[in-house]
C-alpha positions as CSV (number, residue, x, y, z in Angstrom):
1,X,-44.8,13.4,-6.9
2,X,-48.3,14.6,-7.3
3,X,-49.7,18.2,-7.2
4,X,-52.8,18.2,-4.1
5,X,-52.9,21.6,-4.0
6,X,-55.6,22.4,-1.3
7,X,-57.8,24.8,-3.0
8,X,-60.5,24.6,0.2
9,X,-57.8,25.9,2.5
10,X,-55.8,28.1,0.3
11,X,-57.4,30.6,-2.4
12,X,-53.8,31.0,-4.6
13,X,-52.7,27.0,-4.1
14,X,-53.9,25.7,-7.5
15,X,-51.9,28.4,-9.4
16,X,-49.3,28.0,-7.3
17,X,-49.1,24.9,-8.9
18,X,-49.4,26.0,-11.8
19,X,-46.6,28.3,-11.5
20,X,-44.7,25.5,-10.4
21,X,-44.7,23.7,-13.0
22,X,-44.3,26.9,-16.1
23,X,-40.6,27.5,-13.9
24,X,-40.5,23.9,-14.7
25,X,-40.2,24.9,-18.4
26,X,-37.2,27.1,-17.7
27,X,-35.4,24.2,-15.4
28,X,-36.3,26.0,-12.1
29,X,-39.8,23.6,-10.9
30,X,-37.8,23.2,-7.5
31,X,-36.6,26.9,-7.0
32,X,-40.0,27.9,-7.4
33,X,-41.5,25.4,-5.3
34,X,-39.2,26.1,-2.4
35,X,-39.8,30.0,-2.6
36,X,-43.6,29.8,-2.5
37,X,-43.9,27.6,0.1
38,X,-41.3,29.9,2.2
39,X,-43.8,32.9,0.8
40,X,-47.0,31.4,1.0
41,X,-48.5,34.1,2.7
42,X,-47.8,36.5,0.0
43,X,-47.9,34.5,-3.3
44,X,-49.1,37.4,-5.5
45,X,-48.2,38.5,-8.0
46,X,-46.4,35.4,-9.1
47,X,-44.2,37.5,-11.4
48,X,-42.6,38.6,-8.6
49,X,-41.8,34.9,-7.3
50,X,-40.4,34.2,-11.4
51,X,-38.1,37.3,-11.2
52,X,-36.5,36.6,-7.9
53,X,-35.4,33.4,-8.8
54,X,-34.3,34.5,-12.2
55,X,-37.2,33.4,-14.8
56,X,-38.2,35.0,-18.0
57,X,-40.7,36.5,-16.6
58,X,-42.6,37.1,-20.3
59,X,-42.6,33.1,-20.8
60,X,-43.4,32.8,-17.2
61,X,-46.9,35.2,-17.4
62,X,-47.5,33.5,-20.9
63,X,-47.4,29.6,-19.7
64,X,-49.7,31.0,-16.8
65,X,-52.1,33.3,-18.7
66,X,-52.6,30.1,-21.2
67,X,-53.1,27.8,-18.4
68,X,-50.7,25.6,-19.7
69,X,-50.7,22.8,-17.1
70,X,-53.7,23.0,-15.8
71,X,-54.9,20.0,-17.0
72,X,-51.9,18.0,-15.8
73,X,-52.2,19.5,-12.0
74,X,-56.2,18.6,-12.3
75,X,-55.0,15.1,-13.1
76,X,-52.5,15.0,-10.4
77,X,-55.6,15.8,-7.9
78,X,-57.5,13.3,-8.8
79,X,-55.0,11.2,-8.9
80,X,-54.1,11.8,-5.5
81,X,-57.4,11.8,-4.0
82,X,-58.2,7.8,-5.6
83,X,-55.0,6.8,-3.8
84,X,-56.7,8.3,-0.6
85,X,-54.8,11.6,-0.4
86,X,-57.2,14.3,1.2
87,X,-54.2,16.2,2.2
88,X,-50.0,16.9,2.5
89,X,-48.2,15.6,2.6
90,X,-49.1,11.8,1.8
91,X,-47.1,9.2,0.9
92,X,-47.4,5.9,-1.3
93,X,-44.7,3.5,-1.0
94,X,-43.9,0.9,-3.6
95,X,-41.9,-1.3,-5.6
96,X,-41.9,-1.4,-9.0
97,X,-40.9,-4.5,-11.1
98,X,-37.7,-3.2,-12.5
99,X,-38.6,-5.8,-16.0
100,X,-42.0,-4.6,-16.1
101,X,-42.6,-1.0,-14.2
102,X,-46.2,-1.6,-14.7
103,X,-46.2,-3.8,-12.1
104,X,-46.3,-2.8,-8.8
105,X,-45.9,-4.9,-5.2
106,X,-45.5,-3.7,-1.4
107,X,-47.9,-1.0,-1.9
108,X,-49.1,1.3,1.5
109,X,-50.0,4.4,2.3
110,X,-49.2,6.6,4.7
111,X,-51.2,10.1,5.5
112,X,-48.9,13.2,7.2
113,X,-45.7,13.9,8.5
114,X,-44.3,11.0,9.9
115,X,-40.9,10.4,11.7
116,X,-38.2,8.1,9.8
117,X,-38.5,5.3,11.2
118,X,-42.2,5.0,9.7
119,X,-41.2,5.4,6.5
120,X,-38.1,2.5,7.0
121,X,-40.5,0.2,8.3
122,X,-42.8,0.9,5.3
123,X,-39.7,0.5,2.7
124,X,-38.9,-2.1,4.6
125,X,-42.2,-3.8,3.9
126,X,-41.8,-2.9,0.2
127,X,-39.0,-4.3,-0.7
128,X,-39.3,-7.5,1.0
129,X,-42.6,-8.1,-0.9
130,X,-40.7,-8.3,-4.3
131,X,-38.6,-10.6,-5.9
């Protein structure tokens, strides 16, 4: 999973990000995630989002007053867009060598929500393209 937070459509998505990932460093990344994205209209204060799902809030405000991932989530972004990501969701399917996971077959791409039987025909694809 990559962060694409869509800073052109939403003022607070980059540190929400961000504040994924410091209740990451308390074991609660998908806690958080889930209760911003239920809250995204009202995202601040963030501390507010950490207490309700039980965080230290202190290490909380300290991993987002330093920043401490925003290098990572800027990675992740332009990540993203090279694969061709200009939005969320996307999705790259793949198999990986499982003696080499450096190698990669089966790759494609696919942009937006899509129903499941897209995403089985795409798997599908993968997996058959391997040895």
């Amino acid at each position: 999973m990559l962060d694409l937070p869509l800073e052109s459509i939403h003022k607070n998505a980059f540190n929400a990000a961000l504040a994924s990932h410091c209740a990451r460093d308390q074991g609660k990344f998908w806690e958080m995630h889930q209760r911003l994205f239920e809250n995204s209209r009202q995202l601040e204060p963030l501390s507010d989002h950490a207490a309700a799902i039980g965080l230290d809030v202190d290490a909380f405000n300290q991993c987002m007053t330093t920043r401490k991932y925003e290098a990572e989530v800027r990675k992740d972004m332009a990540l993203a867009r090279k694969a061709g990501a200009t939005g969320t969701p996307a999705f790259i399917i793949a198999r990986t060598d499982p003696d080499d996971p450096t190698k990669v077959t089966g790759i494609s791409f696919m942009k937006g929500a899509q129903p499941f039987n897209a995403f089985k025909q795409q798997i599908d694809k993968a997996l058959a393209s391997g040895p």
